[in-house]
N, C-alpha and C positions, 0 to 999 in steps of 0.2 A: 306611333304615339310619341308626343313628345313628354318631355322629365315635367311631372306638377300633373299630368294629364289625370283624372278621374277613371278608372279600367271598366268599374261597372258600379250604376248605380239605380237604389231604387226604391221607389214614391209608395208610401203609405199616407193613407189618407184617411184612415178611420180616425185619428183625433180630429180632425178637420169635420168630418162628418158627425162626429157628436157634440162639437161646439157648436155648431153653423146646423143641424138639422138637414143638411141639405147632402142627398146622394143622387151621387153622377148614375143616370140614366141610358150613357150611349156606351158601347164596348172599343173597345180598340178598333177592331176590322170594321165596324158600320162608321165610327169617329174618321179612319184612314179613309175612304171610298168617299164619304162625305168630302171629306178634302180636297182630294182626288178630282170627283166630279164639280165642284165650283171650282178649284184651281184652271179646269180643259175650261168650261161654260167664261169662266170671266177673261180667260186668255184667247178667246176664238173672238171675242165681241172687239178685238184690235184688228184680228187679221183684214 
């Protein structure tokens, strides 16, 4: 890590969710895998 670096940080979002009404619906691991799967599908459509 360099000097200024951030060690650990982390996202709360429930005031967000009570001003905006809106809750996130996907998890971490289904959000990653998502990813995942369009990152391989739109990098195979170069090969």
């Amino acid at each position: 890590m360099q000097s200024g670096d951030v060690y650990q940080t982390n996202a709360d979002v429930c005031s967000l969710e009570k001003a905006t009404g809106f809750k996130l619906n996907t998890s971490i691991k289904d959000g990653v895998k998502q990813t995942v799967d369009w990152y391989k599908s739109f990098y195979e459509f170069y090969k």
